[in-house]
C-alpha positions in Angstrom: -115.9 -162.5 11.1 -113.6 -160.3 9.1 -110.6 -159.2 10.4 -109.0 -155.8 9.1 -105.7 -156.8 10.1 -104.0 -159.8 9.1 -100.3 -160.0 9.1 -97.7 -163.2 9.2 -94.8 -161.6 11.2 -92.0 -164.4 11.7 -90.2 -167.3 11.7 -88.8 -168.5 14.7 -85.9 -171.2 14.3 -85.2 -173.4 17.6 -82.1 -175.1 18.2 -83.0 -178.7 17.7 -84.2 -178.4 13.9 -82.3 -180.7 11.8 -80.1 -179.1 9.1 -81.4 -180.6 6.3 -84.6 -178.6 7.2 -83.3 -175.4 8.0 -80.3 -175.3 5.3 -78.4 -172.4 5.5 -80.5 -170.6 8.1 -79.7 -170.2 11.8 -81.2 -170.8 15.1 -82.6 -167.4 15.2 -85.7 -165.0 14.5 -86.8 -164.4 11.1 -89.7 -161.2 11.1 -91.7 -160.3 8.1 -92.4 -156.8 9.4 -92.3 -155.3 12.3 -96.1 -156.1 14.3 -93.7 -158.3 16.6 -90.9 -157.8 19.6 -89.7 -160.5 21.4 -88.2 -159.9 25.1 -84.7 -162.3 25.2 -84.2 -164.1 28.0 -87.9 -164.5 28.4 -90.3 -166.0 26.7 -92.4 -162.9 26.1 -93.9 -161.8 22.5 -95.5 -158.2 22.0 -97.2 -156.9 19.5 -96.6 -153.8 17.8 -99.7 -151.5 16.9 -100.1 -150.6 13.2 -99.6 -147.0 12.6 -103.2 -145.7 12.2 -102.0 -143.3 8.9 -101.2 -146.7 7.8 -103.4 -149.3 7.9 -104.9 -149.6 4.5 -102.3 -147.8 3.4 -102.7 -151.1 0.8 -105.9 -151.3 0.6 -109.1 -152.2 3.3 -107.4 -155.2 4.6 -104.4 -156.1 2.6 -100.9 -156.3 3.9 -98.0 -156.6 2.0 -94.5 -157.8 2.3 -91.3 -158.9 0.9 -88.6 -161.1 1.2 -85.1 -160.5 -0.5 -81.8 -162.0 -1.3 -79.7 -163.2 -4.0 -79.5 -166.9 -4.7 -78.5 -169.1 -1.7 -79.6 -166.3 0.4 -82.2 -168.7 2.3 -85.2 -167.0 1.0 -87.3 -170.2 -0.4 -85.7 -172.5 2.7 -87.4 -169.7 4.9 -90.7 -170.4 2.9 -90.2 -173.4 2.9 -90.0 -173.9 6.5 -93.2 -172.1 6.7 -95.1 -174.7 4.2 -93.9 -177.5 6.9 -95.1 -175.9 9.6 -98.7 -175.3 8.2 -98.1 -178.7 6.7 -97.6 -180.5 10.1 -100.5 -178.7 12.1 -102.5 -180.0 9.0 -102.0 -183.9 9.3 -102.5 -183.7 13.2 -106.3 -181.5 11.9 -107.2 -184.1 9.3 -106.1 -187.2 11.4 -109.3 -189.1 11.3 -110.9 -187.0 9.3 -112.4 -188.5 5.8 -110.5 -188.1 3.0 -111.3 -190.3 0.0 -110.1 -188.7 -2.9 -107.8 -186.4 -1.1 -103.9 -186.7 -1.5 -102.1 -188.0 1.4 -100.5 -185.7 4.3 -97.1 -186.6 5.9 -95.7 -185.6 8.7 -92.2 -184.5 8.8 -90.1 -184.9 11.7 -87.1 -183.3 13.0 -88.9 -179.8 12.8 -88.5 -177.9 15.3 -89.9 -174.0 13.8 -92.5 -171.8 15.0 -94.4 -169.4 13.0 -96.4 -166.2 14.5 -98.8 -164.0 12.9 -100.9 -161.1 14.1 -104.9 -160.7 14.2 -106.0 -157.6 14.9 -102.8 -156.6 17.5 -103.3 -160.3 19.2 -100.4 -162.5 18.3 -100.7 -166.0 16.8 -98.5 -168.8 16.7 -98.2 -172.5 15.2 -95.4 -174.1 17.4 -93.7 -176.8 15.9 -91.3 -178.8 18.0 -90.4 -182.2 16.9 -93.7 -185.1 17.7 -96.1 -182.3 19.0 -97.1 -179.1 17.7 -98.4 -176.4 20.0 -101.2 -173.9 18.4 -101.9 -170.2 20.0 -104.7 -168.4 18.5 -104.9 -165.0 19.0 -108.0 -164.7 21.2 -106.4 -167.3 23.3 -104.0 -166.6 26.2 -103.0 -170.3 26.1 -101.0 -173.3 23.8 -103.5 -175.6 22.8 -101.2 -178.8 22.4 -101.4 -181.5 19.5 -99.2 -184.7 19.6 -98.6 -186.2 16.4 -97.3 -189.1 18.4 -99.8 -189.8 21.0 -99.0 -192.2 23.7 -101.0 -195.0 25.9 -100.7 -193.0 28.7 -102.2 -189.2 27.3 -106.2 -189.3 27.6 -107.7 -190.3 24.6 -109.5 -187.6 22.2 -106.4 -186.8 20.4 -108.0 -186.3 17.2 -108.4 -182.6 16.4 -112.8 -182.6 16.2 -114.4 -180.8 13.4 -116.1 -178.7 15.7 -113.2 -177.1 17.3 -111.4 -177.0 13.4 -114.5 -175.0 12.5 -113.9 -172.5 15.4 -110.4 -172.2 15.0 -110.7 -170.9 11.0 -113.3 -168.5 12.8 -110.4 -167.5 15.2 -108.1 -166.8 12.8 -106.1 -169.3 11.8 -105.2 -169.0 7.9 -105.2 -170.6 5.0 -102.2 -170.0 2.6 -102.1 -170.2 -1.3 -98.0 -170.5 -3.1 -97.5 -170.2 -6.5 -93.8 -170.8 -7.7 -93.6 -171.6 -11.2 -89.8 -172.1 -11.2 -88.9 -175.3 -12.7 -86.9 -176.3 -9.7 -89.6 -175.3 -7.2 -91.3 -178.1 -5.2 -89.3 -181.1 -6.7 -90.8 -184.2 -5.0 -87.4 -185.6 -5.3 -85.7 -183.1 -3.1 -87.4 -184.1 -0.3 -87.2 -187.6 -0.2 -84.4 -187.8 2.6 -86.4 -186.2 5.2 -88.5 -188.3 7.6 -91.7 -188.8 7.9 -94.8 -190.4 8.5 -98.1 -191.1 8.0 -100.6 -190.0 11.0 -102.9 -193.1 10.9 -105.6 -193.4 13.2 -106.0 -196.8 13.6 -102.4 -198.0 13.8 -100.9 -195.0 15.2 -97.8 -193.2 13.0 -96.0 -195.4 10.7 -93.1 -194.3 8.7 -93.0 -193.9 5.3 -89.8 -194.6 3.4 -89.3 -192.5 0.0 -92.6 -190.6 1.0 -92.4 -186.7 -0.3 -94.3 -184.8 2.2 -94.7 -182.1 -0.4 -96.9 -183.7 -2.8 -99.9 -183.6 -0.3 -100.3 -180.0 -0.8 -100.9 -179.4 -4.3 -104.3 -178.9 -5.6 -106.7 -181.7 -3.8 -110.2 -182.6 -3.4 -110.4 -181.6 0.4 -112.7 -178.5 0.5 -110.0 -176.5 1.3 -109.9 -177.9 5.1 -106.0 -178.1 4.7 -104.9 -174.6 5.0 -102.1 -175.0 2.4 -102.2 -175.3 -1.2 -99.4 -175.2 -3.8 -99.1 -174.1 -7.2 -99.3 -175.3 -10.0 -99.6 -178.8 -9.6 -96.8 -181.4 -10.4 -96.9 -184.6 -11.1 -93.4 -186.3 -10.4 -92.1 -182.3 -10.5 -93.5 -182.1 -13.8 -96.1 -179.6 -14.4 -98.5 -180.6 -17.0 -98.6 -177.4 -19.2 -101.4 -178.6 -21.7 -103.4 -179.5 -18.5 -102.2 -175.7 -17.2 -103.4 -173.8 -20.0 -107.0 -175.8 -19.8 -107.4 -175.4 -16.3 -106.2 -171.1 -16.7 -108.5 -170.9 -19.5 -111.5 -172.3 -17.1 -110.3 -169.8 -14.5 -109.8 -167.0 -17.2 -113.6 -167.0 -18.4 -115.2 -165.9 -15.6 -112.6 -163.3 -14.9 -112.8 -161.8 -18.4 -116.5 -162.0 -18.7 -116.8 -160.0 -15.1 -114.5 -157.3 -16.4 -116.0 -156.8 -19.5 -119.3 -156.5 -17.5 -117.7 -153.9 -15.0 -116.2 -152.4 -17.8 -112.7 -153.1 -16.8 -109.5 -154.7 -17.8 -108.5 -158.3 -16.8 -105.1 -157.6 -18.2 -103.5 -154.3 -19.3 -104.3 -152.9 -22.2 -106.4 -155.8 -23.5 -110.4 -156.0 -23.4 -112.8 -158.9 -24.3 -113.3 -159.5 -27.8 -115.3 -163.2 -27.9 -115.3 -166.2 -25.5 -117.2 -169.0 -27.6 -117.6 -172.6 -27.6 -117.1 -176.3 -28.5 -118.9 -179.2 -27.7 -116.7 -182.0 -26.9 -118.0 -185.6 -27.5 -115.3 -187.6 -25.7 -115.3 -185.6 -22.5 -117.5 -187.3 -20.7 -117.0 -190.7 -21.7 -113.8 -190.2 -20.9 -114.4 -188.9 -17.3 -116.4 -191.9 -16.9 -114.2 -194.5 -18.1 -111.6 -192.9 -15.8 -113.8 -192.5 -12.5 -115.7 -195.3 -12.8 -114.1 -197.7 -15.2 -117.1 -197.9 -17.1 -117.4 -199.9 -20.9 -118.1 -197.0 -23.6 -120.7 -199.3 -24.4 -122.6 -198.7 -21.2 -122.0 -195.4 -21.3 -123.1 -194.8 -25.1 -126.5 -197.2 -24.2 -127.7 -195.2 -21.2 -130.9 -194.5 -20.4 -133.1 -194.0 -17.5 -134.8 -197.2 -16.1 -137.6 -196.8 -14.0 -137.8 -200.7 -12.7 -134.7 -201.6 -11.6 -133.1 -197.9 -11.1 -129.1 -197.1 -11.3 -127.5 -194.2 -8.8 -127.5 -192.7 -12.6 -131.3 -192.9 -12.3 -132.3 -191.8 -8.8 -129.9 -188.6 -8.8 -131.2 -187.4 -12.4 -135.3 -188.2 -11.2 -134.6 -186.7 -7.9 -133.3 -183.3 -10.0 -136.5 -183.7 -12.3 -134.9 -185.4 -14.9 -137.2 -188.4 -16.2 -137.5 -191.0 -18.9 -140.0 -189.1 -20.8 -138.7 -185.1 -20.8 -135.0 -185.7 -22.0 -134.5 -187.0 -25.5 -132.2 -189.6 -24.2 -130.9 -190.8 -27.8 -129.6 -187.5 -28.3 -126.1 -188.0 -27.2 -125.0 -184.2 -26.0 -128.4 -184.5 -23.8 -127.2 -188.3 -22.6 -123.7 -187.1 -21.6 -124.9 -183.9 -19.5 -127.1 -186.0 -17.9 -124.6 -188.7 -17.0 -122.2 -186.0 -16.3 -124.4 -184.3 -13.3 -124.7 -187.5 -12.0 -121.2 -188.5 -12.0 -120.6 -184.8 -10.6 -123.4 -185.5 -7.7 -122.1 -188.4 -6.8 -118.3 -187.0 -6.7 -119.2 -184.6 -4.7 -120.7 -186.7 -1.7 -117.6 -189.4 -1.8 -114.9 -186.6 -2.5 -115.7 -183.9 -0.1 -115.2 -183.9 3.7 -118.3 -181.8 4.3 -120.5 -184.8 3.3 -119.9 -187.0 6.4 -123.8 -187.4 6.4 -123.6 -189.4 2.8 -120.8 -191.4 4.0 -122.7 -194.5 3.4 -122.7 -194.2 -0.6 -118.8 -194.5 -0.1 -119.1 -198.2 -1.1 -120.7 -196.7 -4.5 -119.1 -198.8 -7.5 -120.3 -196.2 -10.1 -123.1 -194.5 -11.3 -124.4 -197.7 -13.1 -124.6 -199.8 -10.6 -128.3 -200.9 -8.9 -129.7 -199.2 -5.9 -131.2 -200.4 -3.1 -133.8 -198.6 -0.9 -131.6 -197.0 1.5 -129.1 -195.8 -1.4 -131.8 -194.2 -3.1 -133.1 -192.4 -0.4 -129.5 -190.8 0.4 -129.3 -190.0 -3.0 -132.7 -187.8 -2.7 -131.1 -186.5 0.0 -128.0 -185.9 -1.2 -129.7 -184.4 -4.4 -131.6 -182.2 -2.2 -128.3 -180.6 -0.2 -126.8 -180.1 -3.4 -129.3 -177.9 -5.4 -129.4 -175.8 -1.9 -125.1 -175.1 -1.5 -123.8 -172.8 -4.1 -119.8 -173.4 -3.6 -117.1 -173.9 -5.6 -118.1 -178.1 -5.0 -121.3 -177.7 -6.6 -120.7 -175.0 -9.3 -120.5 -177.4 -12.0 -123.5 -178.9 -10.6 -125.4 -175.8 -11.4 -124.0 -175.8 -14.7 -125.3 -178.4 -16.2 -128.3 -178.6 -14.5 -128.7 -175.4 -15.8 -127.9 -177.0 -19.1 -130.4 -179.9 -18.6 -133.4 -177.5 -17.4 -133.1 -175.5 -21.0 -132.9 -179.0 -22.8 -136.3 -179.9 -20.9 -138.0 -176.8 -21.2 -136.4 -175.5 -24.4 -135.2 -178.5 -26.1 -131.6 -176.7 -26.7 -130.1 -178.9 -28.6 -132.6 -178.3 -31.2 -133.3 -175.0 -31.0 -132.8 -172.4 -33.6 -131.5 -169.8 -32.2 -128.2 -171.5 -31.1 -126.2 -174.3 -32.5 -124.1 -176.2 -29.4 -122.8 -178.6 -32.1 -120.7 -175.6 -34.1 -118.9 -173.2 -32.4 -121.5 -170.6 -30.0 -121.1 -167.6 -28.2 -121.6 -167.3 -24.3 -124.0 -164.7 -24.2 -126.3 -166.0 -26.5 -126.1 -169.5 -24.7 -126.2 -167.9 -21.2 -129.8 -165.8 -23.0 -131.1 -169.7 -23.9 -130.2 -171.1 -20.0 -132.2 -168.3 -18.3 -128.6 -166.6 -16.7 -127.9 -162.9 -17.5 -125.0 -162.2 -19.8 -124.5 -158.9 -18.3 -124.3 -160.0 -14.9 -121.4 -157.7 -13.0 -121.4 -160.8 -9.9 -119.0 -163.5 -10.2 -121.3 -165.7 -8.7 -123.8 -165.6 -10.8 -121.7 -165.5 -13.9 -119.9 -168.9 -12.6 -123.1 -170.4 -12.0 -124.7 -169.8 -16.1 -121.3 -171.2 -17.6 -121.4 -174.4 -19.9 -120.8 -177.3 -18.5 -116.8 -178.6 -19.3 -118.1 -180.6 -21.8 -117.8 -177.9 -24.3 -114.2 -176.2 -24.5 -113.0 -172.9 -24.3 -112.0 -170.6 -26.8 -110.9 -167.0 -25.9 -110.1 -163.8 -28.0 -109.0 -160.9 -26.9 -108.7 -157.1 -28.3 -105.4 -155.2 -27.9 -106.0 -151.8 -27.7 -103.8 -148.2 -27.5 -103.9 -145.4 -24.8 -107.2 -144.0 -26.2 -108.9 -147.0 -26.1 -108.8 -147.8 -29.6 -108.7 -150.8 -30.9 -104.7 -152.1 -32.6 -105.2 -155.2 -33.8 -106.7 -156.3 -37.4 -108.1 -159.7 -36.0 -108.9 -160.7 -32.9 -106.1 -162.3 -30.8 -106.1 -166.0 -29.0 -105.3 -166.0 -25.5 -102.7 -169.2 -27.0 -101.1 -166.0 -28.6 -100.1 -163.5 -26.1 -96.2 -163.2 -25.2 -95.2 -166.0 -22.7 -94.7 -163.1 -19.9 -98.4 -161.7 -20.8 -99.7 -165.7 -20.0 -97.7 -166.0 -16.6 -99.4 -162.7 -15.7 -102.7 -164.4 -16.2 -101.8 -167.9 -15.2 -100.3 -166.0 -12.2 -103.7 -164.1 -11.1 -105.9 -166.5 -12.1 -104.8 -169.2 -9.8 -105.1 -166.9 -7.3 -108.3 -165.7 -8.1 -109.8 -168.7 -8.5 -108.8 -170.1 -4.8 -110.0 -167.2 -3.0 -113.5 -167.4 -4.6 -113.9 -171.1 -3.9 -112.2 -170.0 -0.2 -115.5 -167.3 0.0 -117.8 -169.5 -1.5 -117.8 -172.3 1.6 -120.8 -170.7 3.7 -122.5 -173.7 5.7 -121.5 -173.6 9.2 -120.6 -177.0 9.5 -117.2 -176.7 7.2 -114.0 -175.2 8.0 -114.2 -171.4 6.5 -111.2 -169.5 6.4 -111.0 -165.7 6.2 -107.8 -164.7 6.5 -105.9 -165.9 3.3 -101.9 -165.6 3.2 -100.8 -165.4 -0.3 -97.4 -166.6 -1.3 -95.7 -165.4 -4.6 -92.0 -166.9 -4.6 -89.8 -166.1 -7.7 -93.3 -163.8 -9.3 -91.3 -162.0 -11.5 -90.6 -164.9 -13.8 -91.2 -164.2 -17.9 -92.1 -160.4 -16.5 -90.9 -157.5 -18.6 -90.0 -155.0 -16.1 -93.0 -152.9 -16.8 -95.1 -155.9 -15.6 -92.8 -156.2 -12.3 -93.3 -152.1 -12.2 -97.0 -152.2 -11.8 -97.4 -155.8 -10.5 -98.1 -154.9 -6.9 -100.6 -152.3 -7.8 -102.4 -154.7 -10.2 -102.7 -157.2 -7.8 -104.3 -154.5 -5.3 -107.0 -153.6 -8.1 -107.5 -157.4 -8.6 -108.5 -157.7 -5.1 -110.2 -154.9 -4.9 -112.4 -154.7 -8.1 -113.6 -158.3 -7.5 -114.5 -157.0 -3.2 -112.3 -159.8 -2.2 -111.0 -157.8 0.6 -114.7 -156.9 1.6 -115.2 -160.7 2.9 -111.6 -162.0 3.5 -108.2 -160.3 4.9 -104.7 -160.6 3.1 -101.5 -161.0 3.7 -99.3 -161.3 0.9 -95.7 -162.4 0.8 -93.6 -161.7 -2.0 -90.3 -163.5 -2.5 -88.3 -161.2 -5.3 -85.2 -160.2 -7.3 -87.4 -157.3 -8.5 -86.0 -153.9 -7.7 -89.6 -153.1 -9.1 -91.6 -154.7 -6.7 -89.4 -154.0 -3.8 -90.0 -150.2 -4.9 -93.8 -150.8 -3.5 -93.1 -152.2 -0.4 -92.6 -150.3 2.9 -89.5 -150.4 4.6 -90.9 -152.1 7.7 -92.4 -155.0 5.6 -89.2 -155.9 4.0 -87.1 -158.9 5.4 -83.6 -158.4 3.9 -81.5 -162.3 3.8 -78.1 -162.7 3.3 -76.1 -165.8 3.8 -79.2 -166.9 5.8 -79.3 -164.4 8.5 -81.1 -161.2 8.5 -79.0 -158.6 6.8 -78.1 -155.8 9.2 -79.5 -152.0 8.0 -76.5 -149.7 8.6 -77.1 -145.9 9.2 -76.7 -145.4 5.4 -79.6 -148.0 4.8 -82.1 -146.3 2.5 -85.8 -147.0 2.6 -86.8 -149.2 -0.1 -90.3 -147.5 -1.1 -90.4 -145.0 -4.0 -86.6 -145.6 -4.1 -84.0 -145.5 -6.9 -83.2 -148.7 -8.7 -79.9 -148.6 -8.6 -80.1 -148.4 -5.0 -82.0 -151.1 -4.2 -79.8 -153.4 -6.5 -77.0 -152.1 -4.6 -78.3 -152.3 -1.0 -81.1 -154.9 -0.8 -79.6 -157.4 -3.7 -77.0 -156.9 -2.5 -74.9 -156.3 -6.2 -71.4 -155.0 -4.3 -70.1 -155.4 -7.8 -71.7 -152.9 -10.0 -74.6 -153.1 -12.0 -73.0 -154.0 -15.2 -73.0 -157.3 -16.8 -70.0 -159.4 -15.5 -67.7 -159.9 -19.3 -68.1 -156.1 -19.7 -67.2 -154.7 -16.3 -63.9 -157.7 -16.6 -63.2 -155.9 -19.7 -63.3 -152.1 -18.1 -61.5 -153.1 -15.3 -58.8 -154.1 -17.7 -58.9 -151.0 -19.0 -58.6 -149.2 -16.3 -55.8 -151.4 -14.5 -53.7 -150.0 -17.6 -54.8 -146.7 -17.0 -54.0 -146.4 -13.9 -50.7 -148.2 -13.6 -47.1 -145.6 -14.4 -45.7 -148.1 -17.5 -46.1 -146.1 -20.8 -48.9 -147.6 -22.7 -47.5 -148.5 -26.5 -50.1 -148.0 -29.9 -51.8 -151.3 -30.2 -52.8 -150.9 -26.6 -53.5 -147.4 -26.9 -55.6 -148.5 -29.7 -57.5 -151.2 -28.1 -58.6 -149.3 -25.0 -59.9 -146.2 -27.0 -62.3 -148.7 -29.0 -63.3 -150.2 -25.8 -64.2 -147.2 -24.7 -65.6 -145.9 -27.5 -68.7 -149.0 -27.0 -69.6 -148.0 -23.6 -72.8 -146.9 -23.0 -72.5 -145.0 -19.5 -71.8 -141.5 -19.9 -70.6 -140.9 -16.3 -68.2 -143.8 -17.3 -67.0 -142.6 -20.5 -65.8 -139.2 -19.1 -64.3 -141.1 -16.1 -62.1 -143.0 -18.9 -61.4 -140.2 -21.1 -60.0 -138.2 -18.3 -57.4 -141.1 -17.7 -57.0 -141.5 -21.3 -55.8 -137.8 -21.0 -52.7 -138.5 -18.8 -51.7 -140.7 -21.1 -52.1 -139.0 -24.1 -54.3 -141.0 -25.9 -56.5 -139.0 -28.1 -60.6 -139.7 -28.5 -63.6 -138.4 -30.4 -64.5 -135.5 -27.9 -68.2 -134.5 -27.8 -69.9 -132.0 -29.4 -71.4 -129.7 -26.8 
């Protein structure tokens, strides 16, 4: 079900959560926006109808909002009382639940924080109070209560069961995507002091010394059952940018190649010059050699033996691939196929939604022997594969798609391409059987090349008229730092809501409402980015129909007067000192509004909007101007070629008129 209204409303602090958690905040109510009204004295939450005029006044099923403050105002300890929350409800959902290649969830105690969102004018909440988190969804009138510490006398059947995980994403409860690519954002190190522990099933909760709860939630081979994901990933708090930039330029294809064929722009003022290819002959070995710790010498001596078959063997003859209609000593045609088999057999030992395969988990690598009941799963497991088209099994696709045309085609000998020098996409999406014109994303995902061949884009810049400006094409690797956060920035997202969409079987968790964090977003922006960046990402959303199978939220955490321009007065949650900042009677609405206003009122900039040596040096100024003493010629001098570099008219004549009174004579302007 899609829901047309999705909001995340606030953040309730109780009384018992430990100050290192809550910072500078206060034991108090935090809202978003204003869908919620709580009744003091009793525990009573109502929800606030949206105003019909406004309810896509974003867009069909989008909801924005904004969080503001200078430094220290409590705006990323607010968020990141959020991400513990949704953090703590998920290691109580995945206790028990299989999670091989997954990175590990803590629990963090001392937490005592609820959070409540709306679904369609029913209220929501995750209730986090110390060892047990209480969960409200909003067709539910009651608490449905998980303890992270069960004891021997509670009924057994803690464990959250997939089956009621599955009906709960239907329900409404969300899954939220972050991206904060400040350099001090999401430090492992800065959470090492807080407590936590590991929700074992087994042996019950143990706790875990110099744990950071935080790495758990960056990207992770889980399927998106965790309902949390940070970004980008960090290693240590280092973010790998060379691992980045491969990862955006992955994302980027698809995104350019669907605008191009919608005849639209990814990026302003830039269109889709050439996205070609090349093939790279270390990939895969190295993939193995990491995965599986294979020799490069099995690896380089495959082939397919029908006798004594490998996992290698029964996955590639169960996807048609045989000993006679590959040429197995070609070695681009060797490493696809060892590729879809090391992809196949990822899949089923990485993903939660293959509990059925869970036998192959004792799986060496792809080399080793099979035995009759392996062999059969594998089938199987072959079988599921070719039939799920998600974001687990896309690369699957690809180079099946790949192998087919080497079977059929023989591609890597064919004429009419080269793989081994650099090749266009469309001609190699012509020679696998895809469209190159396709305007669906699925589609064009699916008729990619595999990741064994890297990416190369180019891009046109062109003027209002649509012509193009540049003499040579232009390497994404090229564009302005701020133009690459822009893409990095979308991209990310983009890429996790399509997975998000793409889970369709109805035994996995499938969320469709999708809160979208952007914290610090304005980062390497030229104010004309931050200017039009809300209504770009509206016509991301909407030019890709994301909003026609999922509902948004979106929470922006700024220092942008720009952005904050977009933003409706009633979606704005002003922080100062860590309390909500009170709107006086002179409190002007922040949409459509002037700058200079909102620098003033909701960044609260009580000193001015000049730069902090130059306003010291007019205040000199005018401490002399306005004081009785008689002001003698060097003096005299100095303040008239002060004033003579200011750049504020209103200023200026403000001086000069004191400058008057003391006689001091200046260029006067020519009318």
């Amino acid at each position: 079900m899609i829901y047309s209204d999705f909001t995340i409303s606030a953040i309730h602090i109780l009384a018992p959560c430990a100050q290192e958690l809550r910072k500078c905040l206060k034991e108090d109510w935090y809202f978003f926006n204003h869908r919620l009204k709580f009744e003091h004295g009793v525990r009573k939450v109502y929800v606030e109808p949206e105003n019909p005029s406004l309810t896509d006044f974003y867009g069909r099923n989008i909801h924005i909002g904004a969080i503001v403050g200078v430094n220290g105002s409590g705006k990323s300890s607010l968020l990141e009382l959020e991400y513990r929350i949704i953090n703590n409800l998920s290691c109580i959902l995945n206790r028990g639940k299989r999670r091989k290649a997954s990175e590990t969830l803590y629990y963090v105690d001392g937490l005592y924080a609820e959070l409540f969102y709306v679904v369609e004018n029913k209220w929501g909440c995750i209730s986090c109070q110390g060892k047990t988190i209480k969960l409200k969804l909003p067709e539910n009138q009651e608490y449905i209560q998980l303890e992270a510490f069960p004891t021997n006398e509670q009924p057994k059947g803690t464990e959250v069961l997939m089956k009621d995980f599955i009906e709960w994403a239907k329900s409404g409860l969300f899954y939220t995507i972050v991206t904060n690519y400040s350099m001090q954002a999401f430090l492992a190190n800065d959470f090492l002091k807080e407590p936590v522990y590991l929700l074992d099933k087994k042996n019950g909760p143990q706790a875990k010394e110099g744990a950071s709860w935080i790495n758990g939630l960056f990207h992770k081979n889980d399927g998106y059952t965790t309902p949390l994901v940070l970004n980008p990933y960090r290693d240590k708090g280092i973010i790998n940018m060379v691992t980045e930039h491969r990862l955006t330029l992955y994302r980027l294809s698809s995104c350019f190649i669907h605008a191009r064929n919608n005849d639209r722009q990814f990026i302003r003022d830039y269109y889709l010059h050439r996205l070609y290819y090349e093939y790279n002959p270390s990939f895969v070995k190295d993939k193995l050699v990491k995965n599986w710790d294979a020799s490069e010498n099995v690896i380089w001596n495959y082939r397919p033996n029908k006798d004594i078959p490998s996992y290698a063997d029964v996955i590639l003859n169960s996807f048609g691939f045989t000993p006679t209609n590959l040429d197995w000593d070609d070695d681009m045609v060797r490493n696809a196929a060892l590729y879809l088999a090391d992809k196949t057999l990822g899949v089923a030992l990485h993903y939660p939604g293959y509990e059925e395969f869970k036998s192959l988990d004792g799986a060496i690598n792809i080399f080793q022997q099979t035995t009759s009941e392996s062999a059969d799963y594998l089938e199987k497991l072959v079988g599921f594969v070719s039939s799920q088209n998600s974001h687990e099994t896309i690369k699957i696709h690809q180079v099946r798609n790949f192998l087919m045309a080497c079977k059929e085609k023989n591609l890597t000998k064919s004429k009419d391409i080269d793989l081994r020098r650099e090749f266009d996409y469309d001609d190699y999406v012509l020679q696998v059987g895809g469209n190159p014109h396709s305007k669906k994303m699925g589609e064009i995902l699916n008729y990619l090349p595999p990741s064994f061949f890297s990416i190369h884009i180019e891009l046109n810049h062109i003027d209002e008229k649509g012509n193009t400006e540049n003499k040579k094409p232009i390497p994404v690797e090229r564009l302005s730092s701020g133009e690459r956060q822009y893409l990095y920035t979308f991209s990310t997202y983009i890429y996790h809501i399509l997975n998000i969409l793409s889970i369709q079987h109805s035994n996995r968790v499938r969320y469709r409402c999708l809160n979208l964090v952007l914290d610090e977003v304005e980062i390497c922006f030229h104010p004309e980015y931050q200017r039009c960046f809300v209504y770009e990402l509206i016509n991301y959303i909407e030019r890709l129909q994301l909003n026609a199978n999922a509902s948004f939220n979106i929470q922006i955490a700024t220092h942008s007067p720009f952005i904050l321009s977009d933003i409706m007065e009633d979606n704005v949650l002003y922080l100062k000192d860590g309390i909500n900042a009170v709107k006086g009677k002179d409190f002007k609405n922040p949409f459509c509004a002037n700058i200079c206003d909102l620098l003033y009122q909701s960044f609260f900039l009580e000193d001015g909007f000049y730069g902090e040596y130059s306003r010291t040096k007019v205040n000199g100024i005018l401490h002399s101007l306005r004081c009785n003493k008689r002001i003698g010629n060097a003096t005299a001098q100095y303040i008239k070629t002060i004033v003579e570099l200011i750049g504020d008219d209103f200023l200026k004549m403000h001086l000069h008129q004191l400058m008057d009174k003391h006689g001091i004579e200046y260029e006067k302007a020519v009318d």
